[in-house]
GULUMKE-734202 format. One record per residue: x negated, y negated, z of N, C-alpha, C in turn; residue in three letters. Coordinates in steps of 0.001 Angstrom, whole numbers, plus 500000, padded with zeros to 6 digits. Layout:
BEGIN
XYZXYZXYZALA...
This chain:
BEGIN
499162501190500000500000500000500000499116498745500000UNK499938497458499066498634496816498933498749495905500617UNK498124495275500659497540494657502362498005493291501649UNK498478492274502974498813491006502147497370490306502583UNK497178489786500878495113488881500866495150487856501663UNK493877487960502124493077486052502198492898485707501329UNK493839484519501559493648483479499731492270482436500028UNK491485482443499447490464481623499029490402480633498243UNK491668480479497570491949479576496568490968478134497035UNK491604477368498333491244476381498820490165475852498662UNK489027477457498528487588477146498911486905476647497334UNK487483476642496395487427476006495093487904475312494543UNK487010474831493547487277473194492429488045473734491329UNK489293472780491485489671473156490124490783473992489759UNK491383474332491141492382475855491099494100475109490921UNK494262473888490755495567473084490528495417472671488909UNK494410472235488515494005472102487082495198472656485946UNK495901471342485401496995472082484465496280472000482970UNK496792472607482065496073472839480921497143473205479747UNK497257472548478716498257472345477442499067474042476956UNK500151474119476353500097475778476130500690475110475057UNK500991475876474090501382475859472469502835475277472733UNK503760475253473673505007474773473560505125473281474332UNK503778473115474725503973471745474795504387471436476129UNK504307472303477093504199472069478705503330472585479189UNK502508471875480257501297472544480788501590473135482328UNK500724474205482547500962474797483477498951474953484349UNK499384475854485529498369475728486115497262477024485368UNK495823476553485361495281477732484690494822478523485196UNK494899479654484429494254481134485436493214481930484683UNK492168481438485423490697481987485197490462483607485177UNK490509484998484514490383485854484718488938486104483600UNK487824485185483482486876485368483132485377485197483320UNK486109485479484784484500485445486050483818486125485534UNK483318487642485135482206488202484409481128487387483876UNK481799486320483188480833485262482044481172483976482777UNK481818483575483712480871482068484278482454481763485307UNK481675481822487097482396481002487589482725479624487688UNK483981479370488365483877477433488675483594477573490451UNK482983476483489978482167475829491709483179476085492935UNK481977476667494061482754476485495335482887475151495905UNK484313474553496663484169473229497414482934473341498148UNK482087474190498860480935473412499540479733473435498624UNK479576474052497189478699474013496441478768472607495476UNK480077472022495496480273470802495326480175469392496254UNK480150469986497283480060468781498525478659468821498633UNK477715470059498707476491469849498883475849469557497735UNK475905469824496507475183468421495553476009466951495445UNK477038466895496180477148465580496157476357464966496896UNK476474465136498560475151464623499490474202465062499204UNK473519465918498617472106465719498403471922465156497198UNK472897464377496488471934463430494846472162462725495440UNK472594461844496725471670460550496949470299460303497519UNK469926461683497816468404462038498594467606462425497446UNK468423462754496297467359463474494920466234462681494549UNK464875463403494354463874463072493691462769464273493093UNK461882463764493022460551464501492439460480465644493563UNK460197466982493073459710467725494286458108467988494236UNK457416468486495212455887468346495622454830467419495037UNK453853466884496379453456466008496051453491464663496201UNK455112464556496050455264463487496804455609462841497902UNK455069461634498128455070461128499758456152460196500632UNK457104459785499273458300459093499728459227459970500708UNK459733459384501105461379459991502090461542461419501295UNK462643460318500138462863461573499493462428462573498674UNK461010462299497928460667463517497092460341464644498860UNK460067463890499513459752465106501046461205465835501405UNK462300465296501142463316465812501928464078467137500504UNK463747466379498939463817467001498169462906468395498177UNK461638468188498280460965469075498729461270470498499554UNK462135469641500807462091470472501874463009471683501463UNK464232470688501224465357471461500354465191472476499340UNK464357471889498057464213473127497514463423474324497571UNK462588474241498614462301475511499179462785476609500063UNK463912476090500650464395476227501786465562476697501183UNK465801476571499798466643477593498915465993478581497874UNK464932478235498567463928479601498111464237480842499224UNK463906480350500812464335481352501524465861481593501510UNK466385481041501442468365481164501500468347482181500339UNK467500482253499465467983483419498109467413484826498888UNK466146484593499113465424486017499216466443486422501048UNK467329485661501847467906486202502756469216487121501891UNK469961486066501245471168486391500706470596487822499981UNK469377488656499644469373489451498933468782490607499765UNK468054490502501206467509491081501570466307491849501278UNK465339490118500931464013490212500994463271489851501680UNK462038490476502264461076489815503242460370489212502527UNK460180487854503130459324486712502475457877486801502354UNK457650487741502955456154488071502952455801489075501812UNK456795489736501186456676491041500550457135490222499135UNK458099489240498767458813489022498030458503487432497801UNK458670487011496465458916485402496187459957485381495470UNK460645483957495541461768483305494325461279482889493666UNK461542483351492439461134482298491437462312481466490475UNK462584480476490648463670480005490336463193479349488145UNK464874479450487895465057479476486503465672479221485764UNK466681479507484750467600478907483627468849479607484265UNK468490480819484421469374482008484365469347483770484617UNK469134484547484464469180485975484446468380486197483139UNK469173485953482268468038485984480932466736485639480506UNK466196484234481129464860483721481697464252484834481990UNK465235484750483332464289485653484310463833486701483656UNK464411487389483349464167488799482763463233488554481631UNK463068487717481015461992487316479926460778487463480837UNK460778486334481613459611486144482633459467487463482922UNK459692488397483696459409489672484261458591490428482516UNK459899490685481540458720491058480549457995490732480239UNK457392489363480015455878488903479632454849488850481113UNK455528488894482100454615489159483409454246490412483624UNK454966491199483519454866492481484095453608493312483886UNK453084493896484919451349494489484677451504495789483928UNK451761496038482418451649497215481961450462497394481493UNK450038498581481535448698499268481638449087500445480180UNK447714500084479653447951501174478218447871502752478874UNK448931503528478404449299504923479096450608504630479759UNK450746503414480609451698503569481187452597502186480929UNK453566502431480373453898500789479689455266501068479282UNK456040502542479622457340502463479058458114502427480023UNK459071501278479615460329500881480729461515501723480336UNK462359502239481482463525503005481112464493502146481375UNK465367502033480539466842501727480523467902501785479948UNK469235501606480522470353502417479770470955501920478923UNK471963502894478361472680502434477175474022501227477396UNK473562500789478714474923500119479113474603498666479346UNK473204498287479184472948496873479445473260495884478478UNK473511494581479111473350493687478748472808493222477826UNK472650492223476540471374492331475745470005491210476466UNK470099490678477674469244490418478265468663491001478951UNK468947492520479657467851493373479857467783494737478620UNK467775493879477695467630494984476404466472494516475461UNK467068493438475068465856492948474101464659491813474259UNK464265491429475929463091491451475801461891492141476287UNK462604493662476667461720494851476688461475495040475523UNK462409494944474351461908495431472850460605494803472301UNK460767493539472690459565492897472481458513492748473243UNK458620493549474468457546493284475284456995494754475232UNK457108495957475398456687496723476060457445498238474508UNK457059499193475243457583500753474586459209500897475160UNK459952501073475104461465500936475764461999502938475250UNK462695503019476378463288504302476349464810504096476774UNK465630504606476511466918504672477003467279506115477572UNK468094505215478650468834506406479260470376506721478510UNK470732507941478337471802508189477980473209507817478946UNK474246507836478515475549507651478745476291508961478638UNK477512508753480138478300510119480306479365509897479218UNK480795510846478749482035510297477552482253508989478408UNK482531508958480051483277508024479807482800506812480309UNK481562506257480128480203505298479723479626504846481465UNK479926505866481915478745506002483137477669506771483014UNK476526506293483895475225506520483135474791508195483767UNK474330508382483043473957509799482527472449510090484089UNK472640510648485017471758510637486267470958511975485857UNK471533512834485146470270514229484963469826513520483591UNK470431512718482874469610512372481590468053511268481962UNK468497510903483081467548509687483745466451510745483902UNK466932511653485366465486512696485927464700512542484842UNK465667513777483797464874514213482455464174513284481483UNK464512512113481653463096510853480708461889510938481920UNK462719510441483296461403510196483838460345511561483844UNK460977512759483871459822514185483626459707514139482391UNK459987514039480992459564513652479770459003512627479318UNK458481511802480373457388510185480307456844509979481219UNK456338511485481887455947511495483314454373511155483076UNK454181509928484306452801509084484160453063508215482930UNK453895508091482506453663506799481325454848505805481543UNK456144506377482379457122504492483266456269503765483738UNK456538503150483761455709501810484226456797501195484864UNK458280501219484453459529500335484829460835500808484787UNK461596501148485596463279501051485423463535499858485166UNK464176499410484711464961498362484323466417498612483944UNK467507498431485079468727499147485103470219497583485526UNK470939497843484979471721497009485818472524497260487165UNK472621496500487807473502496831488749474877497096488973UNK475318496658487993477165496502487918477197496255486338UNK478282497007485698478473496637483748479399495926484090UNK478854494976482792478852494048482528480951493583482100UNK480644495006481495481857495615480321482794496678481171UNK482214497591482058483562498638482722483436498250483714UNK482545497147485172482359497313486083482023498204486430UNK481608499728486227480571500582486881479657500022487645UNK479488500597489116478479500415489527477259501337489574UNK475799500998489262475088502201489481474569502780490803UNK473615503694491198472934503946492182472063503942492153UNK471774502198492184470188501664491916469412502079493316UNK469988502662494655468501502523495649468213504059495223UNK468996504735494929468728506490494364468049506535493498UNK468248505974492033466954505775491078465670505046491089UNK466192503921492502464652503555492607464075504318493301UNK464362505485494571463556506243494993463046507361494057UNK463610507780492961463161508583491457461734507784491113UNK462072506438490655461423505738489902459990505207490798UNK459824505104491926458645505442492359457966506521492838UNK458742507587493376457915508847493025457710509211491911UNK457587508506491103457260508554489534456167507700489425UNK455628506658490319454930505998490394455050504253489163UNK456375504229489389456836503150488554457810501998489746UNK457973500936488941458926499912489794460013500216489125UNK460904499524489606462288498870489494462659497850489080UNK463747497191488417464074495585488051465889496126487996UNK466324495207488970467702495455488822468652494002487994UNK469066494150486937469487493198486819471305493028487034UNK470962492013488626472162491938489590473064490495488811UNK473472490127487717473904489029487485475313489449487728UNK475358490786487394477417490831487842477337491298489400UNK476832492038489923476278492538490968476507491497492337UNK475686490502491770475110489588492923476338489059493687UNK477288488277492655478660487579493759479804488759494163UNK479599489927493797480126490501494265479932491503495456UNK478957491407495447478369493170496591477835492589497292UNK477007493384498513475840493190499294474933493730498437UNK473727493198498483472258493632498585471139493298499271UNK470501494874499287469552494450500275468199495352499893UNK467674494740499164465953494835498320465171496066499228UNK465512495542500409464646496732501387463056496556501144UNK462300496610502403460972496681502649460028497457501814UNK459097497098501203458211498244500027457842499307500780UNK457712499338501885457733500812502206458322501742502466UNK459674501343502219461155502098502409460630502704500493UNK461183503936500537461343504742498865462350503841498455UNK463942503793498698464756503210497851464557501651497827UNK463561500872497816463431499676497527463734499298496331UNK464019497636495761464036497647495107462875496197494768UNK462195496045493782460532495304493374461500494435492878UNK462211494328491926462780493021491382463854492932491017UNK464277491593491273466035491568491200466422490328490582UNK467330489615489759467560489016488706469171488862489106UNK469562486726489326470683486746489515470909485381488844UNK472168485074488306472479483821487463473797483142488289UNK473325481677489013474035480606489818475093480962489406UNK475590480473488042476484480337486903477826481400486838UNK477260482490487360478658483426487942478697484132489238UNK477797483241490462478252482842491587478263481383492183UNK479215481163491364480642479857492356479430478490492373UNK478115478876491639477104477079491179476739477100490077UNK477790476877489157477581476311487473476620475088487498UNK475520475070487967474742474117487544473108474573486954UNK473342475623486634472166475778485362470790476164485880UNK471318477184487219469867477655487743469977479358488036UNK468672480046487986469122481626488019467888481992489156UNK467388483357489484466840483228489934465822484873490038UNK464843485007490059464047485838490009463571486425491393UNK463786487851492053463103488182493077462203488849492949UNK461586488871493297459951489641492990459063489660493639UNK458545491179493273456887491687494441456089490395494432UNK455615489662495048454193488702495344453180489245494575UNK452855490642495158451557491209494277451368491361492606UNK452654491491491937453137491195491150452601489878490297UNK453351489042490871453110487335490292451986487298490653UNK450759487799491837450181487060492336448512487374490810UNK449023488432489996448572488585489381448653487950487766UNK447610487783486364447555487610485407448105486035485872UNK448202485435484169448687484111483840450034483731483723UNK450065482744483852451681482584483675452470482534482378UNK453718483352481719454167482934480708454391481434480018UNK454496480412480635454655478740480511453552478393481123UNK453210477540480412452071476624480804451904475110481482UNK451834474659482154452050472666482063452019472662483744UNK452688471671483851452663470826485241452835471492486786UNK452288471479487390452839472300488735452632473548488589UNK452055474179488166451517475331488349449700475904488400UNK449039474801488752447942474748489217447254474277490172UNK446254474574490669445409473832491335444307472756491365UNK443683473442490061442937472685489400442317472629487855UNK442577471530487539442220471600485758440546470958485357UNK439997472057484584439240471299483985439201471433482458UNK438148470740481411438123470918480356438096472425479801UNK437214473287480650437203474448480050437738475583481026UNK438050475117482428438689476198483237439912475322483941UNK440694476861484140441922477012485306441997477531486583UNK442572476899487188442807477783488760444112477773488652UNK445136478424488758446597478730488890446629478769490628UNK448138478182490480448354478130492083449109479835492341UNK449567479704493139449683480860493926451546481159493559UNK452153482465493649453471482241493374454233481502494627UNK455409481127494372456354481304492926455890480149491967UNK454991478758492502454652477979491597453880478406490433UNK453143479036490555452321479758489052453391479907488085UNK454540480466488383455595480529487448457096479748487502UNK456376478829487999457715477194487728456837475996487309UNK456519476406485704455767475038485166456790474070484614UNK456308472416485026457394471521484600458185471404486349UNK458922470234485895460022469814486609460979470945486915UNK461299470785487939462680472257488171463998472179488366UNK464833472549488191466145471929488564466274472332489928UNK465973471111490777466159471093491685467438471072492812UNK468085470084491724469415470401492241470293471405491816UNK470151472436490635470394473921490500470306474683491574UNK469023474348492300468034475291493399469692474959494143UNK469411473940494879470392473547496161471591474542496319UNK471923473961494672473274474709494573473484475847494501UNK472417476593493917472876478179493923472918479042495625UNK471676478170496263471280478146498281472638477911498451UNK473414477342498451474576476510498906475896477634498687UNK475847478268497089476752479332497070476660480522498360UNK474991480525498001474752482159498618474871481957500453UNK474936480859500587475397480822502135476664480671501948UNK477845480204501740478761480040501967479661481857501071UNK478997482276500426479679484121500312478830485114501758UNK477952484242501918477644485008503237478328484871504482UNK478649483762504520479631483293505593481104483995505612UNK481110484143504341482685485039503882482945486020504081UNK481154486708504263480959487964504339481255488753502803UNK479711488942502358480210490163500878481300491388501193UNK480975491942502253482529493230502070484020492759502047UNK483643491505502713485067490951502645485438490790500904UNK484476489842500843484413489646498833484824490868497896UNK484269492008498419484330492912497710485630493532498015UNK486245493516499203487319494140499869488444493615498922UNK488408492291498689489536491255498353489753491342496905UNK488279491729495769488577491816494857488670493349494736UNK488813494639495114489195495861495102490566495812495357UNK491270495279495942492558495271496213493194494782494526UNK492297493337494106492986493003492897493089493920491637UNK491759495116491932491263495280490924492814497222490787UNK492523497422491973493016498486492477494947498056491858UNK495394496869492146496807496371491870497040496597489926UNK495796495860489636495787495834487904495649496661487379UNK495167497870487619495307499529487408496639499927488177UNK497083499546488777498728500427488837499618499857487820UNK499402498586487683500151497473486916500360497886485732UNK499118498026484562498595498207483430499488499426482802UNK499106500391483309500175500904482369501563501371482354UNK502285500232482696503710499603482470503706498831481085UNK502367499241480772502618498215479789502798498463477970UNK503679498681477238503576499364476100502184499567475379UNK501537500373474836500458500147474345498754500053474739UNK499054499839476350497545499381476583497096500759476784UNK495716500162476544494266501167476523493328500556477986UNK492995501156479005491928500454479541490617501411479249UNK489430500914479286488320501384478933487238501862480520UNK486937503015480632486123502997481513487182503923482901UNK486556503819483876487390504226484986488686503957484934UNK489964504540484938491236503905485101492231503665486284UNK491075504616487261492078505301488710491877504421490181UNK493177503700490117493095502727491357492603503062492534UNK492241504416492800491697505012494203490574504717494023UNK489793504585493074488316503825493027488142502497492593UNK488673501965493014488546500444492844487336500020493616UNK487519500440495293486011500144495589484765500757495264UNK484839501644494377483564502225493702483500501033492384UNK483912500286492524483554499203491348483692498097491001UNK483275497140490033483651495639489888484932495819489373UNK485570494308489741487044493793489320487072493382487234UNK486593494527487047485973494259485479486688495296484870UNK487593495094484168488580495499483330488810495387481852UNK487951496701480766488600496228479532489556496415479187UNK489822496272478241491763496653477801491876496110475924UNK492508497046475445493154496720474113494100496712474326UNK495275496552473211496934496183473071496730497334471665UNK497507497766471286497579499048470949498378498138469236UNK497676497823468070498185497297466762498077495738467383UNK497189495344468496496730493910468347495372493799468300UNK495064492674467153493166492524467336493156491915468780UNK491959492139469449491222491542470302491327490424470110UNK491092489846468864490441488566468926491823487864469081UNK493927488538468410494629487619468830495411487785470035UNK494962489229470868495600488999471905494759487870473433UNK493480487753472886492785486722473677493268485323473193UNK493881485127471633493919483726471641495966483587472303UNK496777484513472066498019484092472598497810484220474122UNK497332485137474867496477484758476498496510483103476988UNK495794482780475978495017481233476303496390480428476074UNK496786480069474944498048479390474182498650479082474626UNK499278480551475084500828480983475127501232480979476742UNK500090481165476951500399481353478822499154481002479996UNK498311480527479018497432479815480240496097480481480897UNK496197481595480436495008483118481028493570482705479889UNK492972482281480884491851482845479974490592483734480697UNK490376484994479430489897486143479246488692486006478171UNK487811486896478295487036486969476731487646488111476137UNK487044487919475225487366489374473835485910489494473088UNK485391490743472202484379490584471943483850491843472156UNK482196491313472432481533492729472631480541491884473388UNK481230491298474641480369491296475581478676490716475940UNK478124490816474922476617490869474544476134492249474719UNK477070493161474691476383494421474970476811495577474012UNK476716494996472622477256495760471440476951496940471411UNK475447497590471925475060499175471763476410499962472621UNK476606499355473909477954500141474781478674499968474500UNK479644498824473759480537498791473330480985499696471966UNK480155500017471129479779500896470130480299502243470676UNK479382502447471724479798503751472130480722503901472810UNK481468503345473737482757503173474571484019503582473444UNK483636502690472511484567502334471004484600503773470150UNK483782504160470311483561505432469480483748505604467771UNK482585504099467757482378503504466266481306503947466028UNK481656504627464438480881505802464172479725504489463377UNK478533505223463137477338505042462711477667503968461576UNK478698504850460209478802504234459331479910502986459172UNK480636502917460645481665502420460457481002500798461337UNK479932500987461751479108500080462687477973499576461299UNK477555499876460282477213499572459642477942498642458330UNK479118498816458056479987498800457196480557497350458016UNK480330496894459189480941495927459968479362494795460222UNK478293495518460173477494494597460199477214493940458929UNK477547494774458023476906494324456668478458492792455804UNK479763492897456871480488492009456418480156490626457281UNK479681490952458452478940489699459394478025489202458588UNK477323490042458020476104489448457110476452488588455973UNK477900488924455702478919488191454477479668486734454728UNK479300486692455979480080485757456820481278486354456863UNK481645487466457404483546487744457637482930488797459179UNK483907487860459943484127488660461285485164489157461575UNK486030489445460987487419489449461115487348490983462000UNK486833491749460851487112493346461831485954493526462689UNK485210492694463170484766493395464286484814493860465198UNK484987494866465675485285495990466509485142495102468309UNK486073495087469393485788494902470883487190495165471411UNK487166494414472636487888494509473503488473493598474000UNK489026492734474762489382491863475642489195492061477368UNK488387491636477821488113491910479370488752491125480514UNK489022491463481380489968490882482307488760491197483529UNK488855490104484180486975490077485419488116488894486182UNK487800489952487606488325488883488805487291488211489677UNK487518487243490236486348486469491167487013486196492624UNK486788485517493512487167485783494645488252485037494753UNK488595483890493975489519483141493763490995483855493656UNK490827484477492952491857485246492042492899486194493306UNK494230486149492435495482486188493161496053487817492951UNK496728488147493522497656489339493183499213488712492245UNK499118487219492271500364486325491487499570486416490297UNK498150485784489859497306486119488853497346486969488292UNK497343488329488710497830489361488095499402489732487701UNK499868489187488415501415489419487703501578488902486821UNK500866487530486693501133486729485659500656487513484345UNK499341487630484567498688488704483133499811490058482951UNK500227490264483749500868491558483169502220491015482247UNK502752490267483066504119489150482095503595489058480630UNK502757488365480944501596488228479602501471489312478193UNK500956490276478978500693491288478341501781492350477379UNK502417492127478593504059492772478213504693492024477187UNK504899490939477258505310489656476137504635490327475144UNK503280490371474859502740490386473726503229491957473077UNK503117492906474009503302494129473669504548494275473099UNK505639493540473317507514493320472963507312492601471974UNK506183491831470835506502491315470196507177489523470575UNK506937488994471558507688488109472198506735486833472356UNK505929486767471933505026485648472123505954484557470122UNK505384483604470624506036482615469674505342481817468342UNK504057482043468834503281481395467609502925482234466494UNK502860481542465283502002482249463876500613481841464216UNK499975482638464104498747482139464185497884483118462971UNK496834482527463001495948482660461678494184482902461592UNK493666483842461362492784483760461697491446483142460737UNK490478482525461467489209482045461158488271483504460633UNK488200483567458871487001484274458671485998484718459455UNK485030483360459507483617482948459806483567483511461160UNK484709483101462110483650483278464089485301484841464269UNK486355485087463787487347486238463739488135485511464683UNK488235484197464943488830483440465991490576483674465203UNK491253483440466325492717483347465792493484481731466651UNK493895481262465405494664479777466318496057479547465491UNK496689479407466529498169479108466300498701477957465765UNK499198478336464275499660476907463237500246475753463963UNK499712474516463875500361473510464337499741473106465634UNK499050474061466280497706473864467490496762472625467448UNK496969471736468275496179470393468159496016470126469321UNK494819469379469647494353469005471310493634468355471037UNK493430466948471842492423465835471986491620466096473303UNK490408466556473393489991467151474631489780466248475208UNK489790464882475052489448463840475005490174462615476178UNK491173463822476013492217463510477002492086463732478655UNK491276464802478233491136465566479464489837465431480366UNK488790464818479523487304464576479927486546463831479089UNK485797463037479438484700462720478681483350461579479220UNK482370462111479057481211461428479598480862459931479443UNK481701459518478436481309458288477919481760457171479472UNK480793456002479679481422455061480967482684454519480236UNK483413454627481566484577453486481017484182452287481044UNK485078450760480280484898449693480054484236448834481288UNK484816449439482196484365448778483766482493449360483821UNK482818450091483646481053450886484245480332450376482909UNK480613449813481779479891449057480692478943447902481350UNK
């Protein structure tokens, strides 16, 4: 039976926000596309408000504020490596763009040794922990079970078929695409009695779960961990890298320039010590704050609670779903495991493209969802059970400029915000569409497979814009 929630609504920007629908009355909007980017918590917004009147230069400098700036952004150096359960002595932050950065950084850092230089990872990632192993290093994949959970005797069997030559797991923590979660401290205890590290990349992971890195001398540790502000509750454009010390404390840095030395001369370098060796340039400092600022205030919330609150949603939308003519969900379907997983839900409509049951969603009723393939086209491929030639025959019309049939899904991703009314609403939604009952013609765009409803017009212009008004001229 479901439990009546703690609404959290309050604790966010933005949750009254009305927004245009095709008939010309606006209603309130409903975000079900946390996977790919939350909106700000109220104290992740209150705390870069008071701290940009203290903002300045960080290290080095001797004013008030580049010192208090200073203080701050280090001090969300430790607030990350707590929120993750790292010892500061064992571990540095290295702060960044995003998850994708990061994970760049880790491949051009990483100490591979000729013999031992191949990273394992699965068929279920992201294409940011996919393709800049391709370019960095030898890459192996782990296989996938039918129903796209990862394959654990296919894992053993690489690491004893590349035994002495891993150098790296590189696994995600949570998909991206079914919410699966893996059993990253179990494969990292594999993956160093193999005499290899770990890299978890926690970007769906992070606002939802606990983690806790654990001490390098614990087996199930984990060496490096990878999380993006941007879809926990601080859209301001900072990510963040955890990582062995011994690690960084080694080779050169991928970026070169300001703040990351000690001393320059014409023909030599001294590199400073991490995490500065690898934060050359100015940093977003007030990114830093803000992402410190999230990860205390979900700690305060307590992650099981987080996780408790969105299992209930996730657990409701699997009883819901199939009431509904037509739908397909992809991946796990069985509400008794909801807490075995993220609030990450794909779904087709059974004779609707993806691409127009995401645009009558938006339109018609206010939901917005993605559709697509995620960035993680190899799993989606296989989830899809798009054959070789039929995945070829679709790349070669992209190459034509026509997206029309490209093959995905539409994903439904809850965040802590999110309602058990939220979900009723999507199911109304859904059902409409499935009855044939939605109201617009709509038409689709060749070039991007977009679909927009004839007569669809909006001045966004209305709604925002950076330019000063006449007064602030």
């Amino acid at each position: 039976m479901l439990k009546t929630q703690t609404s959290y609504r309050s604790f966010f920007v933005g949750m009254d926000t009305l927004v245009p629908l095709l008939d010309g009355t606006n209603v309130p909007y409903v975000n079900l596309d946390n996977a790919a980017s939350t909106p700000a918590l109220q104290h992740v917004q209150k705390t870069v408000d008071d701290f940009i009147r203290y903002y300045s230069s960080v290290h080095r400098g001797t004013g008030f504020k580049s010192q208090l700036s200073t203080h701050f952004y280090e001090s969300a150096r430790r607030q990350m490596l707590e929120f993750v359960g790292a010892d500061a002595e064992s571990f540095t932050c290295i702060f960044g763009k995003n998850t994708t950065e990061a994970i760049n950084k880790l491949a051009r850092r990483f100490p591979f040794q000729p013999g031992r230089d191949v990273v394992l990872i699965s068929a279920m990632e992201h294409h940011s922990n996919d393709l800049p192993w391709r370019a960095a290093t030898r890459q192996v994949h782990i296989n996938l079970l039918p129903d796209g959970r990862l394959d654990e005797a296919d894992f053993d069997s690489k690491l004893k078929l590349y035994e002495g030559q891993v150098a790296l797991v590189a696994i995600t923590g949570a998909s991206n695409v079914t919410g699966y979660i893996n059993p990253i401290h179990s494969l990292a205890r594999k993956a160093h009695a193999a005499g290899a590290q770990i890299m978890v990349d926690a970007a769906q992971m992070g606002p939802h779960r606990r983690i806790s890195m654990g001490a390098l001398d614990d087996p199930e540790h984990l060496d490096h961990l990878t999380l993006s502000a941007h879809k926990m509750y601080a859209p301001y454009g900072t990510g963040a890298l955890i990582g062995r010390k011994d690690v960084f404390e080694q080779g050169e840095p991928d970026m070169r320039g300001g703040g990351e030395v000690e001393i320059v001369t014409l023909d030599k370098v001294v590199w400073s010590e991490p995490p500065e060796r690898d934060e050359a340039g100015s940093p977003n400092t007030v990114g830093a704050v803000a992402m410190a600022a999230a990860a205390a205030q979900l700690a305060a919330i307590g992650m099981d609670a987080v996780a408790e609150h969105e299992a209930e949603l996730t657990a409701y939308a699997l009883e819901q779903f199939p009431t509904i003519p037509g739908l397909r969900i992809y991946g796990d379907t069985n509400p008794a495991n909801a807490r075995e997983r993220l609030g990450v839900i794909p779904i087709n409509l059974e004779g609707v493209s993806h691409y127009l049951l995401a645009a009558i969603l938006g339109h018609e009723f206010g939901i917005g969802v993605r559709n697509g393939c995620f960035c993680a086209h190899p799993y989606m491929l296989f989830l899809l059970g798009v054959a070789d030639n039929k995945a070829e025959e679709v790349r070669s019309m992209i190459l034509r400029g026509d997206r029309r049939e490209v093959p995905g899904m539409v994903r439904v991703s809850f965040g802590l915000y999110n309602s058990i009314e939220d979900v009723d609403r999507l199911v109304r939604a859904l059902r409409a569409v499935a009855l044939n009952e939605y109201k617009g013609i709509y038409h689709q765009n060749i070039r991007s497979g977009e679909f927009v409803p004839k007569g669809w017009s909006v001045d966004f212009e209305k709604y925002f814009s950076f330019r000063p008004s006449d007064f602030e001229r």
